[in-house]
C-alpha positions as CSV (number, residue, x, y, z in Angstrom):
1,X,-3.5,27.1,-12.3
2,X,-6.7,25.9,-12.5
3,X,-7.2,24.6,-8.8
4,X,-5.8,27.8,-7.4
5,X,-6.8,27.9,-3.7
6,X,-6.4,23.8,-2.9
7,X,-5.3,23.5,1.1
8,X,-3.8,19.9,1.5
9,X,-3.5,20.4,5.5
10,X,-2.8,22.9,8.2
11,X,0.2,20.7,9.9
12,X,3.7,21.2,8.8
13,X,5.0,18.3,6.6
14,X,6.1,15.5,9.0
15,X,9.7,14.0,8.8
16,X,10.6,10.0,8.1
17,X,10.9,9.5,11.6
18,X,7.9,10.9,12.6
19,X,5.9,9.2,10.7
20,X,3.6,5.6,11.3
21,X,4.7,3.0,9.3
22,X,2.5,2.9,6.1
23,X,3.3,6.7,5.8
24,X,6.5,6.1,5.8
25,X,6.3,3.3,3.3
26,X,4.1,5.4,1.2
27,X,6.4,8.6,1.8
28,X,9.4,6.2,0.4
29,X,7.5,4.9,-2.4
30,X,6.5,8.6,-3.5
31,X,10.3,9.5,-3.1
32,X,11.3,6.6,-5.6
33,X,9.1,8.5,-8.2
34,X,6.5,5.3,-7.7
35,X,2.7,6.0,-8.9
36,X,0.1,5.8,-6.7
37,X,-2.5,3.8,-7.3
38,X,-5.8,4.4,-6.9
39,X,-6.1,0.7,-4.8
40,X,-2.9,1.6,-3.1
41,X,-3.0,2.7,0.4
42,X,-2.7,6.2,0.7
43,X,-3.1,9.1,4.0
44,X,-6.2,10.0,4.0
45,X,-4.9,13.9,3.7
46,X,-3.4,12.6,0.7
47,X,-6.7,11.3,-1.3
48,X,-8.8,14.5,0.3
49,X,-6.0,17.0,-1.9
50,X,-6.2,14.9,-4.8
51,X,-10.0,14.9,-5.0
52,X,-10.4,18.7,-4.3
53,X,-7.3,20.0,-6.8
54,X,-8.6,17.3,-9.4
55,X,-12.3,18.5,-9.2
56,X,-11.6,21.8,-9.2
57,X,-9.7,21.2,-12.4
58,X,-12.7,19.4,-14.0
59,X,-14.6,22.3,-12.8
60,X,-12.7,25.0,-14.4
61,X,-12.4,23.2,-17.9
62,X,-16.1,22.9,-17.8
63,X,-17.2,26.6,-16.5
64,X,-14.5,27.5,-19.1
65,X,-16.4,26.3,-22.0
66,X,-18.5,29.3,-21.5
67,X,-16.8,32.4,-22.1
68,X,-15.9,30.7,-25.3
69,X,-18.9,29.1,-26.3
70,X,-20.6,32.3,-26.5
71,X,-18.4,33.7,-29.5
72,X,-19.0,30.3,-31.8
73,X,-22.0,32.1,-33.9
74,X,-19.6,35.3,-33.7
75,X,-16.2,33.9,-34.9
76,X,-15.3,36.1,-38.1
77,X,-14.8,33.3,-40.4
78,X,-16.2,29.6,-41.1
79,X,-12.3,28.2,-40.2
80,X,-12.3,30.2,-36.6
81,X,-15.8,28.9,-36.0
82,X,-14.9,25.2,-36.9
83,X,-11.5,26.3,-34.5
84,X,-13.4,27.5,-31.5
85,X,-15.9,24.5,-31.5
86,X,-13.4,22.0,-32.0
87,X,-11.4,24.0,-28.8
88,X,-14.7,23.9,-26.5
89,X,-15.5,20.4,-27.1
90,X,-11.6,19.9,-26.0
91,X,-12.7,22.0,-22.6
92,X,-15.5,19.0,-22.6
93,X,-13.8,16.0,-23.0
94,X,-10.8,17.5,-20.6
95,X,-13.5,18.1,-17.6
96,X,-14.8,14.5,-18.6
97,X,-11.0,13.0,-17.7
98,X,-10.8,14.8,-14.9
99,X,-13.9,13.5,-13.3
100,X,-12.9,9.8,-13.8
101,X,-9.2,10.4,-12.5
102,X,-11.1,11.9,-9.5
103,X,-13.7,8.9,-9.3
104,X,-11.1,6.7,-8.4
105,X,-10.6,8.2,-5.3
106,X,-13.9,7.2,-4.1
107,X,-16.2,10.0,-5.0
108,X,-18.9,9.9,-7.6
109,X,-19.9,12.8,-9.8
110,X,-22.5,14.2,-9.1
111,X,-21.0,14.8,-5.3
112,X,-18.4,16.7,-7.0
113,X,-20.9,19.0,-9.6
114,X,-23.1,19.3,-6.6
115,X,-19.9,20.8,-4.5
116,X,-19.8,23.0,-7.5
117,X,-23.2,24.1,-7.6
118,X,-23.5,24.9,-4.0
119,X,-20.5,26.8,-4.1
120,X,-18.5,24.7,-1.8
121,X,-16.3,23.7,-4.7
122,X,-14.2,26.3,-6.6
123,X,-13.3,26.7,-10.3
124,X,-10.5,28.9,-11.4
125,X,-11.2,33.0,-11.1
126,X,-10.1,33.8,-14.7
127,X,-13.2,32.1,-16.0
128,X,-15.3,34.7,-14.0
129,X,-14.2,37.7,-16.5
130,X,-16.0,38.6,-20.0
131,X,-15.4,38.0,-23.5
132,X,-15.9,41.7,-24.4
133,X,-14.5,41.1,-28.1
134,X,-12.9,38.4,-30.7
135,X,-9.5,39.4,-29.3
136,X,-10.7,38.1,-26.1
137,X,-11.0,35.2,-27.5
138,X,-7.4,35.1,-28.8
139,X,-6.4,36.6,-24.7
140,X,-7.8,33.6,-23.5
141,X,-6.3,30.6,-25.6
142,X,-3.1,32.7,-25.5
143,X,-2.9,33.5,-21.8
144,X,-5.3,31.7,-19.8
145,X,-4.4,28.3,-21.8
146,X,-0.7,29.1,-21.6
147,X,-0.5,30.0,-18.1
148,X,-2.8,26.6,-17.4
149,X,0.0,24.6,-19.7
150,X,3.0,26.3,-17.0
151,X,1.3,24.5,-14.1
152,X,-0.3,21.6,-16.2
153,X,2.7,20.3,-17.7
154,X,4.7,19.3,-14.7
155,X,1.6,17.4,-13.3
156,X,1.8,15.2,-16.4
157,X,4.7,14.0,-12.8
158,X,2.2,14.3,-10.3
159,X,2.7,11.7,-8.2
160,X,-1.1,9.7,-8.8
161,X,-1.0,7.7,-11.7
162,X,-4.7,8.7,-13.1
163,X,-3.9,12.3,-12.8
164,X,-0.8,12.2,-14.1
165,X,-1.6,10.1,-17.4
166,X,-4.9,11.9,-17.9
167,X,-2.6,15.3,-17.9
168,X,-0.8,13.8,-20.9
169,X,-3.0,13.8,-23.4
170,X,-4.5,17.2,-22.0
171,X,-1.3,19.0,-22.1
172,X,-0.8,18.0,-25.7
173,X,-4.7,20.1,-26.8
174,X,-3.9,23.0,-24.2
175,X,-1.0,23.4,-26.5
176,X,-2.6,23.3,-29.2
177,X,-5.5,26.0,-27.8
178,X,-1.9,28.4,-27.4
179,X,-1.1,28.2,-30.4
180,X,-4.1,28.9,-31.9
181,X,-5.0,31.8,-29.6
182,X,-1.7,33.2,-30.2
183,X,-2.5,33.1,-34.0
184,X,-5.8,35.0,-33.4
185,X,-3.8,37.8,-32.0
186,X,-0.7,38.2,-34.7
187,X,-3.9,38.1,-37.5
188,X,-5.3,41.3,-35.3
189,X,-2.3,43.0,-34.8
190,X,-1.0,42.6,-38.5
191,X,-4.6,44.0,-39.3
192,X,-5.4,47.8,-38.7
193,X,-5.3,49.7,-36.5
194,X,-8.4,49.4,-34.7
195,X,-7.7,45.8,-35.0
196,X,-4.2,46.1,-33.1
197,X,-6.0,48.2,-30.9
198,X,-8.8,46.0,-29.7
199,X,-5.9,43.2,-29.3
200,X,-4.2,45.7,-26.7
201,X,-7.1,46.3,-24.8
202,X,-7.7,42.0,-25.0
203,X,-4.3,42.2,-23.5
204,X,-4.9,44.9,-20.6
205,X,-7.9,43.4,-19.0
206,X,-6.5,39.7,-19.2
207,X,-2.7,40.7,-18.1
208,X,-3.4,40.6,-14.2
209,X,-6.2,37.8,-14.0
210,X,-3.9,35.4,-16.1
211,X,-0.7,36.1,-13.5
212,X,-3.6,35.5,-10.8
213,X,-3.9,32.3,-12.1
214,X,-1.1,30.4,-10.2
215,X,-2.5,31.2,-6.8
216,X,-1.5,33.6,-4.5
217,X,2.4,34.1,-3.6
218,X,4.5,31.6,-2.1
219,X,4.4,33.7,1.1
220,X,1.1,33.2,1.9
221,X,0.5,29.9,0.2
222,X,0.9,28.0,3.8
223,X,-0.4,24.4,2.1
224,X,2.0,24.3,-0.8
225,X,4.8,22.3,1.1
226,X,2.6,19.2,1.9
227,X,1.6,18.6,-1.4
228,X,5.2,19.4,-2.7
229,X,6.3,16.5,-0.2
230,X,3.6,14.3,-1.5
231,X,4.9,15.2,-5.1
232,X,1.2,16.1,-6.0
233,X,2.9,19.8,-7.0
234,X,6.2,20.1,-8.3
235,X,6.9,24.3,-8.4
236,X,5.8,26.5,-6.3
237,X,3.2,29.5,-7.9
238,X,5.8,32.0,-7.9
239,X,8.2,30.0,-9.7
240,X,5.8,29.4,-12.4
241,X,4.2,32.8,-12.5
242,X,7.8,34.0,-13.0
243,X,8.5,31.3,-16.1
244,X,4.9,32.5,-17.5
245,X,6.4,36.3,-17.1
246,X,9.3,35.3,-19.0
247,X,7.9,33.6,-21.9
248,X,4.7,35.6,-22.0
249,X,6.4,39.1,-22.0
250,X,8.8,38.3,-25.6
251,X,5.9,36.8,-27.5
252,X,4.0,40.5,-26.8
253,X,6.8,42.2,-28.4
254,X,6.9,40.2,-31.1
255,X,3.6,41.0,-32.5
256,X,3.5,44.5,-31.3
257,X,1.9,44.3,-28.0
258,X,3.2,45.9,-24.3
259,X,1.9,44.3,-21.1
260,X,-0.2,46.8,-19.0
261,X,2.4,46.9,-16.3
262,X,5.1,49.8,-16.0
263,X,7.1,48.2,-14.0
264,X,7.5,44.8,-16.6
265,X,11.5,45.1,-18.0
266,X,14.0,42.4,-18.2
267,X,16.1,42.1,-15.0
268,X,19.9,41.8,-16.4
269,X,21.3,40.4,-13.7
270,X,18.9,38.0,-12.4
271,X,18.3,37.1,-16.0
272,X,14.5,37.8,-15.9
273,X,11.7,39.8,-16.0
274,X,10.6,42.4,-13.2
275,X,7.3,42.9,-12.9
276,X,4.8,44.9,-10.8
277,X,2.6,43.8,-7.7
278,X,-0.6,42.0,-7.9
279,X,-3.8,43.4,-6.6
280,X,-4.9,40.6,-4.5
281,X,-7.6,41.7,-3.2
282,X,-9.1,41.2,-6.7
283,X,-8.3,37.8,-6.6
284,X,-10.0,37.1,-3.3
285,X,-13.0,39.3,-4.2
286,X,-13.8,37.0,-7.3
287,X,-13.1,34.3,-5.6
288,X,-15.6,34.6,-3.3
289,X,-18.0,35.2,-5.7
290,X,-18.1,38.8,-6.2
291,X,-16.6,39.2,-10.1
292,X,-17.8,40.2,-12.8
293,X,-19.4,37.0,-14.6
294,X,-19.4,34.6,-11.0
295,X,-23.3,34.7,-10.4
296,X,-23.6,34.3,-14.5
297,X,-21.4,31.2,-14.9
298,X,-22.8,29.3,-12.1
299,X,-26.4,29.8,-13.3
300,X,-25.3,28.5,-16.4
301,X,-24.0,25.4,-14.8
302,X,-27.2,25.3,-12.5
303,X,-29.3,25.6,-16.2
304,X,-27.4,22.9,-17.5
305,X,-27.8,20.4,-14.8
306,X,-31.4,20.6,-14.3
307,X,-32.0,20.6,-18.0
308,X,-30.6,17.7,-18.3
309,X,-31.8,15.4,-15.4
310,X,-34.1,13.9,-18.1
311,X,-31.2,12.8,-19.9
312,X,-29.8,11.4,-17.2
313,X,-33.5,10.2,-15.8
314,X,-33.7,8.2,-18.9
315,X,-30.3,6.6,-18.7
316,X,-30.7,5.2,-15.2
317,X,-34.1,3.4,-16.5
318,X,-32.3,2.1,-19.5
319,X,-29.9,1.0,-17.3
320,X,-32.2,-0.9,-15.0
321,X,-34.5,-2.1,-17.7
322,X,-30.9,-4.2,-19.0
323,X,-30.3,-5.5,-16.0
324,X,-33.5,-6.4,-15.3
325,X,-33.4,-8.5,-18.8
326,X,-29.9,-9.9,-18.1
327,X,-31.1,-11.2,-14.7
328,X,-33.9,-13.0,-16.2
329,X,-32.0,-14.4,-19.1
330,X,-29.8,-15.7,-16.7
């Protein structure tokens, strides 16, 4: 998932009858399968989630621009480069939806990039690993997007209506970024054998990062049952790790591939996959700030931002000057 560490609150999740009025009328209305509104009175616990798990998911699609971006000029053919652009500029325009669904919860943007920059805000640890080779590229739409569409695709029922219709149109491109990183590694593996071979090794170093995706297990993922209740999250990250596993696991064999796990084969009699135990302390190293590419893609978004303040200088002013003339036309 892309807002993998998002704590909703610390309490246990309160019953009907424990509850003040207008949570309980909210809690009812959120039952019913209603959408919340973005002028509709919510807990306060309830907007606070939202805003972090929706910023950090404009986050990641942002910072995720760059592992990718760099491999444009290097694409092998004129159709992969026009590919890859046109997948980036999705990254873009996905952040940009993300921001405005979170705007309507009362917080502006640049609060939310400057949460990023500072570090208080997170973005998802798979973005904090290098694009070593093309295959990576193919790794990334592949896994990365395909674990992101597990997680994404029941949200398209999260339980806030700007989230929830902004996932729509985003679930339909991530799907399309699959596909197409899929297709980058059947080309390799069909290829030779150093071909096949640098799609393995693409497949090794993303394996582990990609399950780490979802968050950490259920067992330790105290805040999951709030936002569960609040019908912000609808599985739990070892439910979806699991359905990843299982659809992940066939599409390797298929073209050749074997994940870097020896203790991945199909359980027959819970009718899924076994696999092996996650290094977690990994996952908590890089995210707090310690992997491989973290200081790199934050002073690339650092770069960006203060690049651009004339850009954004020069808006403001236009801005102002329009007023200014409307006022006196007035």
């Amino acid at each position: 998932m892309y807002a993998q560490m998002v704590k909703s609150t610390g309490a246990r999740v309160k019953s009907l009858d424990e509850m003040d009025p207008e949570e309980r009328a909210f809690q009812v209305r959120i039952d019913a399968d209603i959408k919340v509104e973005p002028k509709d009175w919510m807990p306060e616990g309830y907007r606070k989630t939202l805003i972090r798990q929706i910023s950090q998911h404009a986050h990641s699609e942002i910072v995720g621009q760059l592992p990718e971006g760099n491999w444009i000029t290097r694409a092998p053919t004129l159709d992969r480069k026009a590919i890859l652009i046109a997948k980036v500029q999705d990254e873009a325009g996905h952040g940009l939806y993300l921001y405005c669904a979170a705007e309507t919860l009362g917080v502006s943007r640049d609060e939310m990039t400057e949460q990023l920059l500072s570090g208080k805000a997170k973005y998802s640890s798979i973005f904090n690993y290098p694009t070593l080779t093309w295959a990576d590229i193919g790794a990334i739409g592949w896994l990365v997007d395909g674990a992101a569409i597990m997680n994404q695709v029941p949200l398209q029922r999260c339980s806030f209506g700007p989230y929830s219709r902004a996932m729509i149109r985003i679930c339909k491109e991530e799907s399309f970024h699959q596909r197409q990183g899929y297709d980058i590694m059947m080309k390799l593996c069909a290829g030779t054998a150093e071909q096949k071979e640098m799609a393995q090794d693409a497949l090794n170093r993303w394996w582990w990062p990609s399950l780490m995706m979802f968050g950490p297990s259920d067992q330790d993922s105290v805040h999951s049952a709030q936002s569960m209740a609040w019908k912000i999250k609808q599985n739990s990250n070892d439910e979806l790790r699991q359905k990843f596993v299982d659809q992940t696991v066939p599409q390797a064999e298929y073209i050749g591939l074997k994940t870097p796990d020896p203790d991945c084969k199909w359980n027959e009699a819970r009718g899924a996959y076994d696999f092996g135990e996650i290094d977690w302390s990994e996952f908590y190293e890089v995210l707090k700030g310690n992997g491989p590419c973290n200081k790199e893609r934050l002073e690339a978004r650092r770069k960006a931002w203060d690049d651009g303040a004339w850009f954004r200088d020069a808006l403001m002013a236009h801005a102002k000057k329009r007023e200014a003339r409307k006022m006196a036309a007035e």
